[in-house]
C-alpha positions, 0 to 999 in steps of 0.5 A: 626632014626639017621639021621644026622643034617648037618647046612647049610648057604643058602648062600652057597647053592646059590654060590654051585648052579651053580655047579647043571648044571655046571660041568666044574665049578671049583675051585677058582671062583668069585662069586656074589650072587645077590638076594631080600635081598642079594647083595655080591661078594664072592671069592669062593677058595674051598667048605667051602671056602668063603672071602666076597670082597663086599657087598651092603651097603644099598638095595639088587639088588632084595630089589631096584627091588621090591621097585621100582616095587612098586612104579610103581604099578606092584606088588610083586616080582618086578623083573620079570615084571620089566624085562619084561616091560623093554625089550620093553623101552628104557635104555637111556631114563632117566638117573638114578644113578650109584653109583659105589663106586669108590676104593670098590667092595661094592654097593648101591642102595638106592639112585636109588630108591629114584632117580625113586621116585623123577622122579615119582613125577616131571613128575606126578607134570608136567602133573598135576597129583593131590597130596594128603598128599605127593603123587600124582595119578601116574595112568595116567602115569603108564598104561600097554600100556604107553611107559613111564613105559617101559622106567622107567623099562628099564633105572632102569634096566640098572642101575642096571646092569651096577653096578653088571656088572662093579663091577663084573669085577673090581674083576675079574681084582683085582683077576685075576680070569678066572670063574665066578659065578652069582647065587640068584633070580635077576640072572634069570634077561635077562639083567643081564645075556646077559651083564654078558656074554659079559663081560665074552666074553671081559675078556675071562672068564668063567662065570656060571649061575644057570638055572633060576628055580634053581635061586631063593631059591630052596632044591636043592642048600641047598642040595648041600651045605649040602652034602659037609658038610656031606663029611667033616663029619660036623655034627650039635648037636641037639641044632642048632637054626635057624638063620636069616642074619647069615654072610658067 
């Protein structure tokens, strides 16, 4: 019915979704967009707008989320029940890597990852846990009612945060920005969101999440970015494909 094609980089509809219940947000603004397979800043100048500052250089915030949670045996997605069972460890117990990249805004969190990984087995290794082609039964270890999978979860949890945060407020400091926007799945994280305002409050900048419904990939966002597209009458033809890790 005529109706026109607008492309949309759902990238830009998590930076545009912390406008969705934030209407004091304006422009310019920091912006990081921390998911399962994405972990950027961006400096957001205007709609349409946008210069990549950093970016992971290996796993996702998120994609660490579920590979650990996997190695815990807590299921798909990681984030969530991680943040959870955290709430109720220790973050100091183990002391996991921060890989702050010194001199970038860019991240990594593979080395994390591998850094439970060999936790795991060591501790699975001192207890005598059995091992069978390169693994061991972690089963004993990792019981819903063990303290030692809380402090596992909390002591990750807080090195993942720490390294959003800090970076986070590296840029804030570099741009001279005074709003920030934190915006994709692992932005519904309570951790992530309780420390990011804290730095807001230590900075006295701004800062805005998304409700956490509004977090994860939703129309709503993809809406958004649509409709100031359509504003500036940035219609697609009908030969637009689909495109899978489509830069901003």
């Amino acid at each position: 019915k005529n109706l026109p094609l607008i492309a949309v980089n759902h990238l830009e509809g998590h930076i545009l979704s912390a406008f969705l219940e934030n209407p004091a947000l304006e422009f310019p603004f920091l912006s990081l967009v921390v998911s399962g397979g994405h972990t950027s800043l961006y400096s957001a100048e205007d709609y349409g707008r946008y210069s990549e500052l950093g970016r992971t250089r290996d796993d996702a915030a998120g994609e660490a989320y579920d590979k650990v949670s996997k190695l815990l045996g807590l299921g798909y997605p990681g984030g969530p029940v991680i943040d959870s069972l955290a709430k109720n460890g220790d973050p100091v117990a183990i002391d996991f890597p921060r890989a702050y990249l010194p001199e970038t805004l860019d991240f990594s969190f593979s080395g994390l990852k591998t850094s439970v990984l060999h936790y795991l087995r060591a501790e699975a290794r001192k207890r005598g846990s059995a091992e069978v082609k390169g693994k061991f039964d972690m089963s004993s270890l990792l019981t819903p009612h063990s303290s030692l999978i809380n402090d596992i979860a909390a002591s990750f949890q807080s090195s993942v945060v720490d390294v959003l945060v800090r970076k986070t407020e590296w840029a804030v400091k570099q741009r001279g920005v005074r709003r920030v926007s934190v915006s994709g799945g692992v932005a519904a994280n309570s951790e992530l969101r309780n420390r990011m305002k804290a730095m807001g409050e230590k900075q006295a900048v701004e800062v805005y999440f998304p409700s956490a419904g509004l977090c994860t990939d939703n129309a709503a966002m993809i809406a958004t970015a649509g409709y100031h597209r359509f504003l500036k009458k940035e219609i697609a033809d009908h030969g637009l494909n689909p495109q899978a890790y489509l830069p901003l």
